[in-house]
C-alpha positions as CSV (number, residue, x, y, z in Angstrom):
1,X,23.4,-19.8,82.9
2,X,25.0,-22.0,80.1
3,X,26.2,-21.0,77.0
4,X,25.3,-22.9,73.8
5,X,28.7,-23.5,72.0
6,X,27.0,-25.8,69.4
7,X,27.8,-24.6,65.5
8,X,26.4,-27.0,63.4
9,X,22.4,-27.8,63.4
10,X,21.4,-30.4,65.4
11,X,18.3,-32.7,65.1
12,X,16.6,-35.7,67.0
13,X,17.3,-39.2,66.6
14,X,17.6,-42.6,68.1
15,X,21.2,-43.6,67.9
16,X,22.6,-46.6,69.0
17,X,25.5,-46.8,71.6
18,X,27.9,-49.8,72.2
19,X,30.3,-49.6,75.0
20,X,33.8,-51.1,75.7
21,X,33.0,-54.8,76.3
22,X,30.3,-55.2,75.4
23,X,28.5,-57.0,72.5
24,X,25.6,-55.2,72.3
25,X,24.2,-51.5,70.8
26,X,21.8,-49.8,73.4
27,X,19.5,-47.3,71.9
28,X,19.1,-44.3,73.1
29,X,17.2,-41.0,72.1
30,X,19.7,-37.8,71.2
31,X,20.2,-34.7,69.6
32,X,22.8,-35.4,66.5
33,X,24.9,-32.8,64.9
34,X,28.0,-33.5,62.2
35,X,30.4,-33.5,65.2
36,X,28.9,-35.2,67.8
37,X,25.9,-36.6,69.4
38,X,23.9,-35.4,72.8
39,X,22.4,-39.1,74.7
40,X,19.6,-38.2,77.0
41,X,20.3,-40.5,79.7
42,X,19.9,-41.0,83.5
43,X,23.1,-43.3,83.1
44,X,26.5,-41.7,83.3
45,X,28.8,-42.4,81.6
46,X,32.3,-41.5,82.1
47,X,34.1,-38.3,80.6
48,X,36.7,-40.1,78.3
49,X,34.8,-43.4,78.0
50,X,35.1,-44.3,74.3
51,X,32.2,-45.7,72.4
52,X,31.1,-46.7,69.6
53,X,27.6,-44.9,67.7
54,X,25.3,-46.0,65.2
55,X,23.1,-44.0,62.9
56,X,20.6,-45.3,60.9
57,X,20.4,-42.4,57.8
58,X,17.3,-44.3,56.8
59,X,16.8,-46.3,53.7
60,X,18.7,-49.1,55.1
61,X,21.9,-46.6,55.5
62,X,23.5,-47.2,59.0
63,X,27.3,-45.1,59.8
64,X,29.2,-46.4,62.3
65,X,31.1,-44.2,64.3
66,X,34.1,-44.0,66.7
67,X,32.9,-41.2,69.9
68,X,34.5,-40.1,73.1
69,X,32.2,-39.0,76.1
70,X,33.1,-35.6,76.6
71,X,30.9,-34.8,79.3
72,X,28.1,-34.9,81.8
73,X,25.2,-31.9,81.5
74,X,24.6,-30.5,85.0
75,X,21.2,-32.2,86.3
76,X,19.6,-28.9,85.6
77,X,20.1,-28.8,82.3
78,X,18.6,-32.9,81.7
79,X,20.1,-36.1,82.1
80,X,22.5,-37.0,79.7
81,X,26.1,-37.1,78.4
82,X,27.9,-35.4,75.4
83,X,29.6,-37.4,73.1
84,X,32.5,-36.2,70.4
85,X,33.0,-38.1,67.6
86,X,36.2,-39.2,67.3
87,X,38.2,-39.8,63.6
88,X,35.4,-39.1,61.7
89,X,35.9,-39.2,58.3
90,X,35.5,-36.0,56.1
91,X,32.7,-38.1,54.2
92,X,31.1,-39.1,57.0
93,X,30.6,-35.7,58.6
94,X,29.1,-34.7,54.8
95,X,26.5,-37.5,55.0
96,X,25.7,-36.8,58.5
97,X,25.3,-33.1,57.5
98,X,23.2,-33.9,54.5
99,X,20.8,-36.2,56.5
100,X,20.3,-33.2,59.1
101,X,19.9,-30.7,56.1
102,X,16.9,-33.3,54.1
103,X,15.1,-33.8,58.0
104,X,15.4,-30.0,58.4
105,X,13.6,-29.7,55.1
106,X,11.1,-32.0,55.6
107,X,10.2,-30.7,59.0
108,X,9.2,-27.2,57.5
């Protein structure tokens, strides 16, 4: 059984993902928190591999964001890879936190 060490809410979103070398963002469908965003995936990606992520906040607000693959989930638990964000600034992790908070609110 896993434990979930997540702290901060966490909601779904299509992020985009560009990789080392390349020129391009792939989109891919996650689960976003302040610190770090889940990629459902059946491509791994490396633990360690750097990346950048970004998130559209939605009235033409994107944040572009520095993340490190921090790991694989075990293929019983879905494909996909974890991925840390990586120098975030302080209000970066507020807007992030604020967009979860209004989606949250909306959802109700």
């Amino acid at each position: 059984m896993t434990v979930d060490r997540r702290t901060s809410p966490r909601i779904s979103v299509d992020v985009g993902v560009k990789r080392r070398g390349s020129r391009f963002f792939v989109k891919y469908n996650g689960d976003i928190s302040a610190n770090g965003v889940f990629l459902n995936t059946a491509i791994p990606l490396p633990r360690g591999e750097k990346v950048e992520i970004e998130i559209d906040l939605g009235n033409d607000e994107k944040i572009l964001l520095n993340g490190e693959v921090l790991a694989q989930s075990p293929e019983e638990a879905g494909l996909g890879v974890s991925v840390i964000f990586s120098k975030i600034k302080e209000e970066e992790k507020k807007r992030i936190e604020e967009y979860i908070n209004s989606v949250c609110v909306i959802s109700r």
